[in-house]
ZATOR-94670 format. One record per residue (C-alpha): residue number from 1; y, x, z; residue in one letter. Coordinates in nm, 4 decimals. Last residue first. Layout:
% ZATOR-94670
[NUM, [Y, X, Z], A] ...
% end
This chain:
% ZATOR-94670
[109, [0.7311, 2.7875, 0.2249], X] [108, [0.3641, 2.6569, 0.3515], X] [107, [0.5325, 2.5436, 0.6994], X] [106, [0.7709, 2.3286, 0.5381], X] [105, [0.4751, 2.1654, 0.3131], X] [104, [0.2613, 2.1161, 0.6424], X] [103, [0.5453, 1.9605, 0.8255], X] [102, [0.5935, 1.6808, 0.5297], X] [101, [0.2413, 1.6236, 0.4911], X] [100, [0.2424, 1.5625, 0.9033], X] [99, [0.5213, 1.3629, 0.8831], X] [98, [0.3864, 1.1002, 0.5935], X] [97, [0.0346, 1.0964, 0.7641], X] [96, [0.2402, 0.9834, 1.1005], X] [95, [0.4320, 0.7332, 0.8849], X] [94, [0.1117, 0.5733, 0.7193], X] [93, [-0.0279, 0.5427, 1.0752], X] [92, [0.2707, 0.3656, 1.1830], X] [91, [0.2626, 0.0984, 0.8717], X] [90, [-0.1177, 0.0487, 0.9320], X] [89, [-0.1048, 0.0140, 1.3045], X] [88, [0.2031, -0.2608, 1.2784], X] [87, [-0.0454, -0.4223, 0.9926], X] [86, [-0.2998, -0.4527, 1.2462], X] [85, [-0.0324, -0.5703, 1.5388], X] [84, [0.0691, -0.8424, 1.2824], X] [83, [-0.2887, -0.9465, 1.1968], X] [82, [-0.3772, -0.9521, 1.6089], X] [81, [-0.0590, -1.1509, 1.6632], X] [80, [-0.2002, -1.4279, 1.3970], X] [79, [-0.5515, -1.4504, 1.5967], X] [78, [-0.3440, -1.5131, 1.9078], X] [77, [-0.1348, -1.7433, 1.7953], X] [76, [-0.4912, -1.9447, 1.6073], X] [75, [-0.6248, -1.9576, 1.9578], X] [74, [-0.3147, -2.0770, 2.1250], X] [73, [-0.3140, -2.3592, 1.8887], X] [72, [-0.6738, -2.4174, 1.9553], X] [71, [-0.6365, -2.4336, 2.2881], X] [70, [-0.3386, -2.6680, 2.2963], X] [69, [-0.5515, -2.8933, 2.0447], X] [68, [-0.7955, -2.8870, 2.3299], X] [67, [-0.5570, -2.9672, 2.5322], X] [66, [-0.4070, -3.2662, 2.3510], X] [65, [-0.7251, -3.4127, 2.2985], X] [64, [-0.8381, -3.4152, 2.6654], X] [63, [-0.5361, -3.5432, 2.7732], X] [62, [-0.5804, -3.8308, 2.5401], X] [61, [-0.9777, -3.8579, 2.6158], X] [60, [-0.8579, -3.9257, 2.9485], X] [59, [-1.0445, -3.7176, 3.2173], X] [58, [-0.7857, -3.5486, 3.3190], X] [57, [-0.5747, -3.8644, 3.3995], X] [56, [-0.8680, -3.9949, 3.6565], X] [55, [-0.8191, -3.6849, 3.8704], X] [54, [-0.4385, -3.7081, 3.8364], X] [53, [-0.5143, -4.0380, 3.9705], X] [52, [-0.6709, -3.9588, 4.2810], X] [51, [-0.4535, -3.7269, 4.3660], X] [50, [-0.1576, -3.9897, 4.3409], X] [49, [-0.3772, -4.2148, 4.5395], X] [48, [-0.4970, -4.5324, 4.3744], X] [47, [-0.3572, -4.8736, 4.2497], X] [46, [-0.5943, -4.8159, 3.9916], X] [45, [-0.3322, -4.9452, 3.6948], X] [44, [-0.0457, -4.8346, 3.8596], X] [43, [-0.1773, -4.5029, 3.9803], X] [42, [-0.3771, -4.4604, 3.5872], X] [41, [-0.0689, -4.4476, 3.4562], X] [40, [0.1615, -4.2547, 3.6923], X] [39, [-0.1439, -3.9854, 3.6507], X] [38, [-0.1014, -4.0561, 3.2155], X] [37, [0.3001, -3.9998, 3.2329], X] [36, [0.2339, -3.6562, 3.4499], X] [35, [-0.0530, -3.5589, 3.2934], X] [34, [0.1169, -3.5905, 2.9178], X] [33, [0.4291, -3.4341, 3.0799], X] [32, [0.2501, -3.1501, 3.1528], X] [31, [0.0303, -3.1102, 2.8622], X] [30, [0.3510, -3.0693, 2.6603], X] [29, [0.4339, -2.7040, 2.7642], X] [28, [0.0916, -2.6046, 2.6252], X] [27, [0.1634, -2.7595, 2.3086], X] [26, [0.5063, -2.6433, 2.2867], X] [25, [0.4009, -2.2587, 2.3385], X] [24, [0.1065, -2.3045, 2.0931], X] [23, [0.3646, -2.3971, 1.8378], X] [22, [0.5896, -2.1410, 1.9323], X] [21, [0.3381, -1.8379, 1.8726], X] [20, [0.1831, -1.9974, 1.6134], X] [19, [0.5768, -1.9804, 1.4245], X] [18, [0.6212, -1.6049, 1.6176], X] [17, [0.2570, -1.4998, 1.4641], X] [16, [0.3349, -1.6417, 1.1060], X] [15, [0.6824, -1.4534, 1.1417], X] [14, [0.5317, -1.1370, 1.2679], X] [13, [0.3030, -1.1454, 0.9929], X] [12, [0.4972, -1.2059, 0.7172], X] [11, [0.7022, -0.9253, 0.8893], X] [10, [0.4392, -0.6980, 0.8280], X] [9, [0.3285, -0.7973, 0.4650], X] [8, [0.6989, -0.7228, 0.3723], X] [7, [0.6991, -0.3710, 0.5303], X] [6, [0.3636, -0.2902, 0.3842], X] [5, [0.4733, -0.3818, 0.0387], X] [4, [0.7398, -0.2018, 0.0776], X] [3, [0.5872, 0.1369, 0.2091], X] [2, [0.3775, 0.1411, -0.0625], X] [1, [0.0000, 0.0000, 0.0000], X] 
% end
């Protein structure tokens, strides 16, 4: 790869791990509310403990949905950050063979 095309493929990367990145972030950040609204749910429904409810809100297939989605969001971020940190490896260990050619031709004049 030329140095451009290596440059370009590694901020693809960083851009496809920032947009996972943020969607998994949202996701995760959403199960929250989801318990919450679901628990105050199930407590008016069940007339039940709040502790009690929160138990009966995790097992909603709604909840159970949205985190496994969640998951799988933060799954694919992950997978994305490993491409950009392989291409990051790439582009450094081009510039380290770059420097060392360089030093051996000024120490062959």
């Amino acid at each position: 790869m030329i140095p451009n095309d290596v440059y370009r493929a590694w901020v693809e990367a960083g851009n496809d791990w920032a947009d996972k990145h943020g969607a998994a972030e949202l996701l995760e950040g959403s199960l929250k509310s989801l318990k919450a609204q679901l628990t105050m749910e199930m407590r008016r429904e069940l007339k039940c403990s709040m502790a009690e409810a929160t138990e009966v809100a995790l097992t909603c297939a709604d909840y159970r949905d949205a985190f496994a989605a969640s998951v799988e969001a933060r799954r694919q971020a992950n997978r994305a950050r490993v491409g950009y940190e392989a291409i990051k490896a790439l582009f450094e260990a081009q510039r380290t063979v770059e420097a060392t050619s360089r030093a051996a031709m000024r120490s062959a004049t």
